[in-house]
C-alpha positions as CSV (number, residue, x, y, z in Angstrom):
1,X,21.7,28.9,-22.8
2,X,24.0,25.9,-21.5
3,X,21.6,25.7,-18.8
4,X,20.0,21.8,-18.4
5,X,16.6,23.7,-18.1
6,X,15.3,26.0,-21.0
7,X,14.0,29.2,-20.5
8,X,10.3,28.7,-21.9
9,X,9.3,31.9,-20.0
10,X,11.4,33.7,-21.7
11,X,10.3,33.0,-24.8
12,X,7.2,33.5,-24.5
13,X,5.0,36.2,-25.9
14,X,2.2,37.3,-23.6
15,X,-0.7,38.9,-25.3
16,X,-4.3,37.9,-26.3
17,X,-4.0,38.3,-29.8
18,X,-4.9,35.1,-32.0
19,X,-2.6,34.0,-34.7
20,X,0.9,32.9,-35.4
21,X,3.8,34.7,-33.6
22,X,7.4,34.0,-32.6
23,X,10.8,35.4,-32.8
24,X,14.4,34.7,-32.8
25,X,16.9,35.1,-30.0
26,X,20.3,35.0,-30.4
27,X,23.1,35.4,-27.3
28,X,27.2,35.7,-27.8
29,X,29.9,36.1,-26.1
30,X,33.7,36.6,-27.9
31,X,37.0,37.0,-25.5
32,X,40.5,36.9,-27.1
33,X,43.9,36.9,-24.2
34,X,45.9,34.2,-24.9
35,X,43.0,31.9,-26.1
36,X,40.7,32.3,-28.3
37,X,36.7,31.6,-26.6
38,X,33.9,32.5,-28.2
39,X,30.3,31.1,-27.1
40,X,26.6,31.2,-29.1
41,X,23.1,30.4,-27.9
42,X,20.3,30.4,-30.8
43,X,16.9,29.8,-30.0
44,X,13.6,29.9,-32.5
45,X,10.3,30.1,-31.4
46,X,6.8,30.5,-32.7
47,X,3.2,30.2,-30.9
48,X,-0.3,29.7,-32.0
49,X,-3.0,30.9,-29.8
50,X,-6.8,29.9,-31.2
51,X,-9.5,31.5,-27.9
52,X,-8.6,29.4,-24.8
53,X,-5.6,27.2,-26.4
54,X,-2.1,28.1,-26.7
55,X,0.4,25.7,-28.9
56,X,4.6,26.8,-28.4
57,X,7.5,25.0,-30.3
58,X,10.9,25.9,-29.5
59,X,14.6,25.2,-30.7
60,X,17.5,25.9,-29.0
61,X,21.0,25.4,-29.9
62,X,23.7,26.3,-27.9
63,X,27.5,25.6,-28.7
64,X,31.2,27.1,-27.0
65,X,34.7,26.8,-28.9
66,X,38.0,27.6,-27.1
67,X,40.4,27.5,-30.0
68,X,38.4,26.0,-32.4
69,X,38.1,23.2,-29.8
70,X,34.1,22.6,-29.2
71,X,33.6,22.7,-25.1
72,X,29.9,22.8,-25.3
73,X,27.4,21.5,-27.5
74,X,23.8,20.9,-26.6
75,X,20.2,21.0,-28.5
76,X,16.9,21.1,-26.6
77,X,13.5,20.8,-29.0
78,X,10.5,21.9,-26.8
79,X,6.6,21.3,-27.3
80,X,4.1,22.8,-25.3
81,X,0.5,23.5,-25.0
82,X,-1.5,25.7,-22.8
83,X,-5.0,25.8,-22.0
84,X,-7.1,29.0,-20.6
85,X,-9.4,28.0,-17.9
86,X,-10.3,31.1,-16.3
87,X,-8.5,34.0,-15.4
88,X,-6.2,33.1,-13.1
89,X,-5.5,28.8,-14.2
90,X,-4.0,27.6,-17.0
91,X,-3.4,23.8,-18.0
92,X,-0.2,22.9,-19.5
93,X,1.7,19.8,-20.8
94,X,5.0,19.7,-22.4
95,X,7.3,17.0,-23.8
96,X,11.2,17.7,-24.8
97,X,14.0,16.5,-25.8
98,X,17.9,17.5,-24.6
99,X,21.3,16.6,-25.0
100,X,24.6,18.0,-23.5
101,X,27.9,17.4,-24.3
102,X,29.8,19.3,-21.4
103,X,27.4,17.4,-18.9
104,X,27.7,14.2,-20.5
105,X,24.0,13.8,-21.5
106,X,23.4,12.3,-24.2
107,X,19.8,12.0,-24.5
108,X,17.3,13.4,-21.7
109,X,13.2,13.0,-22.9
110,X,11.0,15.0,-20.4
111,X,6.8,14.9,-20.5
112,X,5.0,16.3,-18.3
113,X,1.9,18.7,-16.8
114,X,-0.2,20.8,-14.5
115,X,-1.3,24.3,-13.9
116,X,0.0,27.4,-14.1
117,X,-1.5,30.1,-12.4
118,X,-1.8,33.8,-13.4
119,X,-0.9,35.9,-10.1
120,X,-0.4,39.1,-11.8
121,X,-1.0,40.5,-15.2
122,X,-1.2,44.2,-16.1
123,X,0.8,46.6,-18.6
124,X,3.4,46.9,-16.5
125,X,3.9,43.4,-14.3
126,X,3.3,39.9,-14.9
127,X,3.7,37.2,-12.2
128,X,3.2,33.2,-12.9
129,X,3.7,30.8,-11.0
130,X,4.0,27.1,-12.1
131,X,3.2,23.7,-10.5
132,X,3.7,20.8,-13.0
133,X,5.0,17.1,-12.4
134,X,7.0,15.2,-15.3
135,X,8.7,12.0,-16.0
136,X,12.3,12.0,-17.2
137,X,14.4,9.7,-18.9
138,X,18.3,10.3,-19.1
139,X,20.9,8.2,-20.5
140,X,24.3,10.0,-19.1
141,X,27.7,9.0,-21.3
142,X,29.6,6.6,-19.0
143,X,32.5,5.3,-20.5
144,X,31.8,1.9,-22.1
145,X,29.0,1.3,-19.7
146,X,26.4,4.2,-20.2
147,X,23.9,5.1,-17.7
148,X,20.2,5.2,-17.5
149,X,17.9,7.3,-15.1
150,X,13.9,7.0,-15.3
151,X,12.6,9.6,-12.7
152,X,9.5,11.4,-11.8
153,X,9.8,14.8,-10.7
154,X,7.9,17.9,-9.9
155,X,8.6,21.2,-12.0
156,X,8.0,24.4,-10.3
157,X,8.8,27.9,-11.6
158,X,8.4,31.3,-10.9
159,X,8.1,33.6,-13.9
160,X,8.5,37.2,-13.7
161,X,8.6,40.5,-15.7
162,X,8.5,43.9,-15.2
163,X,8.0,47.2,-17.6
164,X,10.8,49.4,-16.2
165,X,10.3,52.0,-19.0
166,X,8.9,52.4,-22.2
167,X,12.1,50.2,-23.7
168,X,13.5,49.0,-20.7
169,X,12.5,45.8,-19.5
170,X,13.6,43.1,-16.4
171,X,12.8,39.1,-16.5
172,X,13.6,36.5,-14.1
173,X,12.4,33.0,-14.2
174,X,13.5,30.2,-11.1
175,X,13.0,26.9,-11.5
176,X,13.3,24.4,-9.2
177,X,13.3,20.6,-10.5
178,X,13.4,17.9,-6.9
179,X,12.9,13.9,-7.7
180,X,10.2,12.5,-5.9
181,X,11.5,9.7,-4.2
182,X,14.6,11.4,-3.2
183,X,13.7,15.2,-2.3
184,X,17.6,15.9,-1.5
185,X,18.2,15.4,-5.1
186,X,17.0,18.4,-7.2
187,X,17.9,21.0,-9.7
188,X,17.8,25.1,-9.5
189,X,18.1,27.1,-12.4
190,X,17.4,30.9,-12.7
191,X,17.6,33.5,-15.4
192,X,17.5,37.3,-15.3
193,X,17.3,39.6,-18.5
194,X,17.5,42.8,-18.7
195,X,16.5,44.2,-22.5
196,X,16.5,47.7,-24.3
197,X,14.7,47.6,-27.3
198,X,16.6,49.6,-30.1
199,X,13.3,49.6,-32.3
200,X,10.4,48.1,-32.5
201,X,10.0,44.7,-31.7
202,X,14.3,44.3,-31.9
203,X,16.1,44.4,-28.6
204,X,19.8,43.7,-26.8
205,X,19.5,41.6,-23.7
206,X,21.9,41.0,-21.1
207,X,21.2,37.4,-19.5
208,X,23.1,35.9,-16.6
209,X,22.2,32.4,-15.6
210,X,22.7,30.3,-12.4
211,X,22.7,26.1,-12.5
212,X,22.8,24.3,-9.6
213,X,22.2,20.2,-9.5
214,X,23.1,18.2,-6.2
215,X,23.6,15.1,-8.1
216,X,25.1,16.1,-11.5
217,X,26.5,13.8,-14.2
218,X,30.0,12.4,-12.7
219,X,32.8,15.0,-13.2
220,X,30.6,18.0,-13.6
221,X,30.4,20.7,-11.0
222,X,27.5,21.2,-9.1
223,X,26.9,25.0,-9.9
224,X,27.4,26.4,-12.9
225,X,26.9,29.9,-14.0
226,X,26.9,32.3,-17.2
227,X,26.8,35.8,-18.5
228,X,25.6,36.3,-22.3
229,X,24.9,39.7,-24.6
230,X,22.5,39.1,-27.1
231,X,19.6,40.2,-29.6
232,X,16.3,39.0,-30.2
233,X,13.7,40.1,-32.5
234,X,9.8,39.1,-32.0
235,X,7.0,39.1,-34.5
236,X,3.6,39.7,-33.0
Protein backbone atom coordinates (compact mmCIF):
# COMPACT_ATOMS: atom_id res chain seq x y z
CA UNK A 1 0.00 0.00 0.00
CA UNK A 2 1.57 3.40 -1.24
CA UNK A 3 -0.02 4.75 1.67
CA UNK A 4 2.70 6.84 4.18
CA UNK A 5 1.05 4.81 7.07
CA UNK A 6 1.11 0.92 7.05
CA UNK A 7 -1.75 -0.97 7.79
CA UNK A 8 -0.55 -3.00 11.04
CA UNK A 9 -4.19 -3.75 11.81
CA UNK A 10 -4.55 -5.38 8.95
CA UNK A 11 -2.05 -7.61 9.37
CA UNK A 12 -2.67 -8.74 12.30
CA UNK A 13 -3.91 -12.09 13.47
CA UNK A 14 -6.20 -11.92 16.47
CA UNK A 15 -6.44 -14.99 18.48
CA UNK A 16 -5.02 -16.34 21.84
CA UNK A 17 -3.13 -19.08 20.63
CA UNK A 18 0.70 -19.11 21.62
CA UNK A 19 3.23 -19.70 19.01
CA UNK A 20 4.56 -18.47 15.74
CA UNK A 21 2.07 -17.22 13.08
CA UNK A 22 2.01 -14.96 10.04
CA UNK A 23 1.10 -14.80 6.49
CA UNK A 24 1.69 -13.24 3.22
CA UNK A 25 -0.30 -10.59 1.45
CA UNK A 26 0.01 -9.72 -1.85
CA UNK A 27 -2.24 -6.78 -3.83
CA UNK A 28 -2.11 -5.97 -7.85
CA UNK A 29 -3.45 -4.14 -10.15
CA UNK A 30 -2.71 -4.48 -14.26
CA UNK A 31 -4.46 -1.90 -16.87
CA UNK A 32 -3.32 -1.94 -20.53
CA UNK A 33 -5.16 1.30 -23.11
CA UNK A 34 -2.53 3.07 -24.59
CA UNK A 35 -0.06 2.63 -21.66
CA UNK A 36 0.99 0.00 -20.07
CA UNK A 37 0.44 0.38 -15.77
CA UNK A 38 0.71 -2.23 -13.65
CA UNK A 39 1.00 -1.75 -9.72
CA UNK A 40 2.21 -4.50 -6.75
CA UNK A 41 2.03 -4.25 -2.92
CA UNK A 42 3.84 -7.35 -0.96
CA UNK A 43 3.74 -7.42 2.57
CA UNK A 44 5.26 -10.41 5.05
CA UNK A 45 4.38 -10.81 8.42
CA UNK A 46 4.86 -13.15 11.32
CA UNK A 47 3.93 -12.79 15.25
CA UNK A 48 5.00 -14.44 18.42
CA UNK A 49 2.61 -14.40 21.16
CA UNK A 50 4.18 -16.01 24.65
CA UNK A 51 0.86 -15.44 27.72
CA UNK A 52 0.54 -11.61 28.03
CA UNK A 53 3.28 -10.51 25.32
CA UNK A 54 2.85 -10.14 21.76
CA UNK A 55 6.13 -9.51 19.30
CA UNK A 56 4.97 -8.49 15.24
CA UNK A 57 7.57 -7.85 12.43
CA UNK A 58 6.44 -6.68 9.18
CA UNK A 59 7.82 -6.00 5.54
CA UNK A 60 6.23 -4.21 3.01
CA UNK A 61 7.20 -3.42 -0.37
CA UNK A 62 5.27 -1.62 -2.60
CA UNK A 63 6.31 -0.60 -6.31
CA UNK A 64 4.08 0.97 -9.68
CA UNK A 65 5.53 0.89 -13.34
CA UNK A 66 3.88 2.81 -16.26
CA UNK A 67 5.79 1.49 -19.20
CA UNK A 68 8.47 -0.06 -17.57
CA UNK A 69 9.02 3.42 -16.03
CA UNK A 70 9.01 2.96 -11.99
CA UNK A 71 6.34 5.74 -10.58
CA UNK A 72 6.35 4.34 -7.18
CA UNK A 73 8.75 2.69 -5.05
CA UNK A 74 8.61 2.56 -1.24
CA UNK A 75 9.68 -0.10 1.65
CA UNK A 76 8.43 0.17 5.24
CA UNK A 77 10.11 -2.47 7.89
CA UNK A 78 7.84 -2.50 11.03
CA UNK A 79 8.58 -3.77 14.70
CA UNK A 80 6.18 -3.94 17.25
CA UNK A 81 5.34 -5.35 20.67
CA UNK A 82 2.33 -5.64 22.56
CA UNK A 83 1.64 -6.20 26.06
CA UNK A 84 -1.77 -7.75 27.73
CA UNK A 85 -2.70 -5.90 30.82
CA UNK A 86 -6.06 -6.86 31.37
CA UNK A 87 -8.96 -7.34 29.28
CA UNK A 88 -9.62 -4.38 27.87
CA UNK A 89 -5.66 -2.39 27.82
CA UNK A 90 -2.88 -3.32 25.93
CA UNK A 91 0.70 -1.54 25.96
CA UNK A 92 2.40 -1.11 22.77
CA UNK A 93 5.58 0.34 21.32
CA UNK A 94 6.77 0.33 17.81
CA UNK A 95 9.75 1.64 15.86
CA UNK A 96 9.86 1.70 11.77
CA UNK A 97 11.44 2.64 9.10
CA UNK A 98 9.92 4.17 5.50
CA UNK A 99 10.91 5.46 2.37
CA UNK A 100 8.94 6.76 -0.66
CA UNK A 101 9.95 7.65 -3.84
CA UNK A 102 6.65 9.31 -5.37
CA UNK A 103 6.56 11.53 -2.09
CA UNK A 104 10.05 12.31 -2.06
CA UNK A 105 10.92 10.61 1.30
CA UNK A 106 13.85 9.28 1.51
CA UNK A 107 14.15 8.11 4.87
CA UNK A 108 11.34 8.53 7.68
CA UNK A 109 12.31 6.51 11.33
CA UNK A 110 9.22 6.53 13.66
CA UNK A 111 9.29 5.06 17.59
CA UNK A 112 6.83 5.40 19.51
CA UNK A 113 3.97 4.07 22.36
CA UNK A 114 0.85 3.84 24.41
CA UNK A 115 -2.19 1.83 24.84
CA UNK A 116 -4.52 0.22 22.91
CA UNK A 117 -7.66 -0.57 24.20
CA UNK A 118 -10.00 -3.56 23.46
CA UNK A 119 -13.69 -2.08 23.02
CA UNK A 120 -15.05 -5.06 21.43
CA UNK A 121 -14.01 -8.64 20.90
CA UNK A 122 -16.35 -11.55 20.06
CA UNK A 123 -16.64 -14.14 17.07
CA UNK A 124 -18.09 -11.96 15.03
CA UNK A 125 -16.81 -8.06 15.90
CA UNK A 126 -13.68 -6.70 17.05
CA UNK A 127 -13.28 -2.89 17.87
CA UNK A 128 -9.81 -1.24 19.00
CA UNK A 129 -9.06 1.77 19.53
CA UNK A 130 -5.48 3.24 19.76
CA UNK A 131 -3.83 6.17 21.64
CA UNK A 132 -0.06 6.21 21.12
CA UNK A 133 2.47 9.26 20.84
CA UNK A 134 5.75 8.89 18.56
CA UNK A 135 8.74 10.77 17.51
CA UNK A 136 9.57 11.06 13.74
CA UNK A 137 12.41 11.84 11.81
CA UNK A 138 12.08 12.63 8.00
CA UNK A 139 14.66 13.68 5.62
CA UNK A 140 12.38 14.75 2.38
CA UNK A 141 14.58 14.72 -1.23
CA UNK A 142 15.03 18.53 -1.89
CA UNK A 143 17.02 19.05 -4.72
CA UNK A 144 20.71 19.70 -3.82
CA UNK A 145 19.61 20.91 -0.39
CA UNK A 146 17.62 17.97 1.36
CA UNK A 147 15.31 18.56 4.13
CA UNK A 148 15.09 17.46 7.65
CA UNK A 149 11.97 17.19 9.99
CA UNK A 150 12.26 15.94 13.74
CA UNK A 151 8.57 15.91 15.08
CA UNK A 152 6.57 14.46 17.84
CA UNK A 153 3.26 13.40 17.12
CA UNK A 154 0.31 11.52 18.55
CA UNK A 155 -0.91 8.20 16.66
CA UNK A 156 -4.44 7.45 16.92
CA UNK A 157 -6.35 4.65 15.16
CA UNK A 158 -9.45 3.00 14.98
CA UNK A 159 -9.41 -0.64 14.00
CA UNK A 160 -12.34 -2.52 12.95
CA UNK A 161 -13.68 -5.88 11.68
CA UNK A 162 -16.53 -7.58 11.18
CA UNK A 163 -17.63 -11.46 10.36
CA UNK A 164 -20.23 -10.88 7.64
CA UNK A 165 -20.48 -14.63 6.81
CA UNK A 166 -18.81 -17.63 7.37
CA UNK A 167 -16.07 -16.41 4.36
CA UNK A 168 -17.06 -13.12 4.06
CA UNK A 169 -15.33 -10.53 5.92
CA UNK A 170 -15.18 -6.38 6.26
CA UNK A 171 -11.95 -4.33 7.80
CA UNK A 172 -11.51 -0.77 8.21
CA UNK A 173 -8.68 0.84 9.98
CA UNK A 174 -8.42 5.16 10.35
CA UNK A 175 -5.67 6.65 11.43
CA UNK A 176 -5.15 9.95 12.21
CA UNK A 177 -1.35 11.26 12.73
CA UNK A 178 -1.49 15.57 14.09
CA UNK A 179 2.11 17.10 15.14
CA UNK A 180 2.08 18.43 18.45
CA UNK A 181 3.19 21.76 18.21
CA UNK A 182 1.19 22.52 15.15
CA UNK A 183 -2.26 20.59 15.46
CA UNK A 184 -3.26 22.07 11.81
CA UNK A 185 -0.61 19.86 10.46
CA UNK A 186 -1.70 16.22 10.42
CA UNK A 187 -2.11 13.02 8.47
CA UNK A 188 -5.43 10.82 7.72
CA UNK A 189 -5.20 7.51 6.32
CA UNK A 190 -7.95 4.78 6.12
CA UNK A 191 -8.30 1.42 4.70
CA UNK A 192 -11.27 -0.81 4.02
CA UNK A 193 -11.08 -4.57 2.96
CA UNK A 194 -13.42 -6.59 2.06
CA UNK A 195 -12.19 -10.55 1.79
CA UNK A 196 -13.78 -13.96 0.63
CA UNK A 197 -11.80 -16.74 1.62
CA UNK A 198 -11.62 -19.33 -1.36
CA UNK A 199 -10.20 -22.02 1.30
CA UNK A 200 -8.97 -22.25 4.27
CA UNK A 201 -6.78 -19.75 5.55
CA UNK A 202 -6.38 -18.25 1.55
CA UNK A 203 -8.49 -15.30 0.66
CA UNK A 204 -9.00 -12.38 -2.29
CA UNK A 205 -9.35 -8.99 -0.85
CA UNK A 206 -10.50 -5.86 -2.36
CA UNK A 207 -8.67 -2.78 -0.53
CA UNK A 208 -9.35 0.85 -1.27
CA UNK A 209 -7.26 3.33 0.53
CA UNK A 210 -7.60 7.09 1.32
CA UNK A 211 -4.27 9.49 2.17
CA UNK A 212 -4.73 12.79 3.17
CA UNK A 213 -1.61 15.10 4.62
CA UNK A 214 -2.14 18.97 4.96
CA UNK A 215 1.50 19.53 4.66
CA UNK A 216 2.90 16.95 2.25
CA UNK A 217 6.36 16.79 0.70
CA UNK A 218 6.58 19.82 -1.97
CA UNK A 219 4.92 18.86 -5.25
CA UNK A 220 2.76 16.06 -3.94
CA UNK A 221 -0.97 16.28 -3.69
CA UNK A 222 -2.58 16.54 -0.56
CA UNK A 223 -5.04 13.51 -0.93
CA UNK A 224 -4.22 10.60 -2.48
CA UNK A 225 -6.27 7.50 -3.03
CA UNK A 226 -6.06 3.72 -4.24
CA UNK A 227 -8.00 0.68 -5.26
CA UNK A 228 -6.06 -2.80 -5.10
CA UNK A 229 -7.26 -6.70 -5.79
CA UNK A 230 -5.22 -8.98 -4.02
CA UNK A 231 -4.57 -12.46 -2.09
CA UNK A 232 -3.26 -13.27 1.15
CA UNK A 233 -2.67 -16.47 2.85
CA UNK A 234 -2.31 -16.75 6.88
CA UNK A 235 -0.73 -19.42 8.94
CA UNK A 236 -2.19 -19.83 12.31
Amino acid sequence: MYSQILNVENLRIENDVEGFSGGVELNFNFIKNTRNIFTLNSSLYAQYRYKKHLALVIGNVDFKTIDDEDIINNETFHVRYNYDIGRFVILEAFVQAYSNAISNIDQRHLTGAGPRFRLLNNDNTKLFLGTLFMYEYEKEKGGESPIYNRDVRFSGYLSFEYKIASNLSFKSATFYQPKLSQLNDYRINAFNTFSVEIVKNLELNITYILQFDTFPVIGIPTTQYQLLNGISYTFK
